[in-house]
C-alpha positions in Angstrom: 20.8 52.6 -152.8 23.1 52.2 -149.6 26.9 53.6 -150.1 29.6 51.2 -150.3 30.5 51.2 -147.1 26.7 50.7 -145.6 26.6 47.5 -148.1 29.7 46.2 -146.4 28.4 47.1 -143.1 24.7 45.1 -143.7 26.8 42.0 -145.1 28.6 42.4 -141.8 25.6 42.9 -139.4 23.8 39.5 -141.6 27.2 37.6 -141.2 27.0 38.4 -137.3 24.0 37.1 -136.7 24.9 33.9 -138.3 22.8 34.5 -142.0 25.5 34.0 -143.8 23.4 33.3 -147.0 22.0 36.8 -146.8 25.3 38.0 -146.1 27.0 36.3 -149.2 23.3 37.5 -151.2 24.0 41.3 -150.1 27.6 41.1 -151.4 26.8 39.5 -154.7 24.5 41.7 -155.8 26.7 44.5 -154.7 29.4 43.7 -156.9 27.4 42.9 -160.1 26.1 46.2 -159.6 29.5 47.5 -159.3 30.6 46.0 -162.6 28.3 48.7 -164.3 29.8 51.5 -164.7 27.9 55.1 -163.6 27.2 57.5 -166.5 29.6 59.9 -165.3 32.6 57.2 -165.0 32.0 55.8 -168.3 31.4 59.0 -169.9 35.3 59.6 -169.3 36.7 56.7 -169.8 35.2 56.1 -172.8 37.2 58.9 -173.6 40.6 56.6 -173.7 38.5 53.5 -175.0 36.4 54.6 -177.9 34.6 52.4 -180.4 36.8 53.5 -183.4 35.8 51.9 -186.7 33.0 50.5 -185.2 31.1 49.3 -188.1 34.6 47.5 -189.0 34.7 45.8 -185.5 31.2 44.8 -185.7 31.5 43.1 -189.0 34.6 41.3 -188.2 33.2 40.1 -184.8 30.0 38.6 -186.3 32.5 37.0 -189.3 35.3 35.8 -187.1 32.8 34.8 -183.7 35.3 37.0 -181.5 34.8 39.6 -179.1 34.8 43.0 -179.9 36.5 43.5 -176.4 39.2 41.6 -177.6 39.9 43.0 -181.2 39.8 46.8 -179.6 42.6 45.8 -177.0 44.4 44.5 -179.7 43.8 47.5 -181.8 44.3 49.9 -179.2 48.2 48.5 -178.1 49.1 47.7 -181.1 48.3 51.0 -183.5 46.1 53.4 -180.9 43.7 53.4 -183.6 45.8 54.1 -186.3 45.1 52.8 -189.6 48.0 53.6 -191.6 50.6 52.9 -188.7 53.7 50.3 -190.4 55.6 48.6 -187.9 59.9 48.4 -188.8 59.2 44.7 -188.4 57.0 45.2 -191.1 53.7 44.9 -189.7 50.4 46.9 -191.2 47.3 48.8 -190.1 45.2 48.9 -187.0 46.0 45.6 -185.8 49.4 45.4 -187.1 49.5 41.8 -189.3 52.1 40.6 -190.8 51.6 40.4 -194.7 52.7 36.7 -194.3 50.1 35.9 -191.7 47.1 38.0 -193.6 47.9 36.1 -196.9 47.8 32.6 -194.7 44.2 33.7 -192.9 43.0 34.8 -196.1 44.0 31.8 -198.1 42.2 29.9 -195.0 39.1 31.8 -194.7 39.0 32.4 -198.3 38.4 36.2 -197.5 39.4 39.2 -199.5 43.2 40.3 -199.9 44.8 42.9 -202.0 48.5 42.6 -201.1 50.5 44.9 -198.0 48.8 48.1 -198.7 45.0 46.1 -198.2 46.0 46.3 -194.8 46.2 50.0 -194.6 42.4 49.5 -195.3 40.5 48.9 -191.8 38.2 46.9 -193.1 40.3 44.4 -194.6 42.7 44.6 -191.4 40.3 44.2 -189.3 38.9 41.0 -190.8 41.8 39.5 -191.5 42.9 40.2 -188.0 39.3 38.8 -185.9 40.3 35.9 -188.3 43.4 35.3 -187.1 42.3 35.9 -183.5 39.4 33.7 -184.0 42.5 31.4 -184.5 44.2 32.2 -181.7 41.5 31.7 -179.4 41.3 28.4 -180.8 44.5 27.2 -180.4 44.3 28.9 -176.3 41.3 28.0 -175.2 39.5 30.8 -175.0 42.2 32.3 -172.7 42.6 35.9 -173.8 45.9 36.7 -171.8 47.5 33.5 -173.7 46.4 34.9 -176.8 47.4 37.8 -176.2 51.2 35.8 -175.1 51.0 34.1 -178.6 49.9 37.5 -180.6 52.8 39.5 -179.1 55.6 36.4 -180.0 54.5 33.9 -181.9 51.8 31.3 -181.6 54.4 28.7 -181.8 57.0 30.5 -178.4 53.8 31.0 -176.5 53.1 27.1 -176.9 56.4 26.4 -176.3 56.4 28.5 -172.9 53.4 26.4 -172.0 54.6 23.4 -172.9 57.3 24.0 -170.4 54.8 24.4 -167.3 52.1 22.9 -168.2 49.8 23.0 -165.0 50.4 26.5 -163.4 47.5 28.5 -163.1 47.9 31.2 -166.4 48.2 34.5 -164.0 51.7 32.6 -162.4 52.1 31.9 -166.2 52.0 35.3 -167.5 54.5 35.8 -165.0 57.3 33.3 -165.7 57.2 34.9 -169.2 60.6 35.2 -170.2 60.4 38.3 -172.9 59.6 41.3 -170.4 57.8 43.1 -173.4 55.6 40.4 -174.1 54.7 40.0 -170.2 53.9 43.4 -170.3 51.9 43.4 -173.5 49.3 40.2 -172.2 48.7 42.5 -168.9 48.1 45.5 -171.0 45.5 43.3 -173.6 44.1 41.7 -170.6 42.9 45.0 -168.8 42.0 46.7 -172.0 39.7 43.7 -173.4 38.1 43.7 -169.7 37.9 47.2 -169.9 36.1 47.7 -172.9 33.7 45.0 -171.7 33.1 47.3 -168.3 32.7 49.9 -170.7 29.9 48.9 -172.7 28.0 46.0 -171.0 25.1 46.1 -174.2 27.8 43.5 -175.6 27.6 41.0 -173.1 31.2 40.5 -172.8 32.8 41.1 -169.5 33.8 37.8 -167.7 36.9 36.8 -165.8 39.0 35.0 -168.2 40.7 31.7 -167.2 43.1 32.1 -164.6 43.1 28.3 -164.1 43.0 27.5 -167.4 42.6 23.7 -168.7 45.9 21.9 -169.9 46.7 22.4 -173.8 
């Protein structure tokens, strides 16, 4: 029940008197505490990260194993929950695929597709797109900002980038990136997908993605 401030102070007071274990205990608990939102905080910014389509999202996280952190930051840069957004690149729907790539997914996953204007539909966008994530994630480890790198341009440049520096930590990665708007699409991606986690902790999916990520 302490403020902030009176937490930091006991953690000092403990570290003083040479319990550093009680110190280090005080601060632990503080922060995972702090990683729950009030009802008031999320109230508002749940405002700016709804759970559009939800029944969609759901479905396409249990099919595709992804989470539903992750398909909402996809959705929410690249269509702001938009269904029947086209791209001049010639992208469709909420998470803006490529008719190439949801013909490839679906001829993978054997899953259901009708052709460019399917993917108008959110259901079938957003299957085909946890799919192709699903694949993603694959391919990256688990890293979401890398994903995120290889959603924006191209699985193949973002392995290429990595190729190229293979052993930097990926925050000094997303860095080097050489296209500026795909450097500032992964930061966007990452803080939404960790965002929606903060938001609604009954999924279970908040957890610092790997900055030190293992070679590929």
């Amino acid at each position: 029940g302490l403020p902030r401030d009176g937490v930091h102070l006991l953690a000092v007071l403990f570290e003083l008197q040479g319990n550093r274990s009680m110190a280090y205990g005080v601060m632990d608990r503080h922060t995972r505490r702090a990683a729950r939102p009030d009802d008031s905080t999320a109230q508002i910014w749940r405002q700016s990260f709804p759970r559009a389509f939800f029944e969609e999202v759901d479905a396409a996280h249990h099919s595709a194993g992804i989470a539903r952190s992750l398909l909402y930051a996809i959705m929410r840069h690249e269509s702001a929950y938009v269904p029947t957004t086209q791209s001049k690149a010639g992208a469709y729907g909420l998470v803006q695929l490529l008719p190439g790539v949801a013909k490839n997914v679906a001829d993978l996953h054997g899953a259901s597709y009708g052709g460019p204007a399917s993917l108008l539909k959110p259901k079938t966008n957003l299957t085909l797109g946890a799919l192709y994530l699903g694949q993603m994630l694959s391919l990256y480890k688990g890293s979401v900002p890398l994903v995120a790198a290889g959603y924006n341009a191209g699985p193949y440049a973002g392995k290429d980038w990595i190729a190229k520096k293979p052993d930097i930590r990926t925050d000094v990665f997303v860095e080097s990136i050489p296209y500026p708007a795909t450097r500032a699409y992964v930061m966007q991606v990452t803080a939404s997908a960790q965002t929606y986690a903060w938001l609604y902790p009954e999924w279970a999916e908040l957890r610092r993605d790997q900055l030190g990520r293992a070679p590929l």
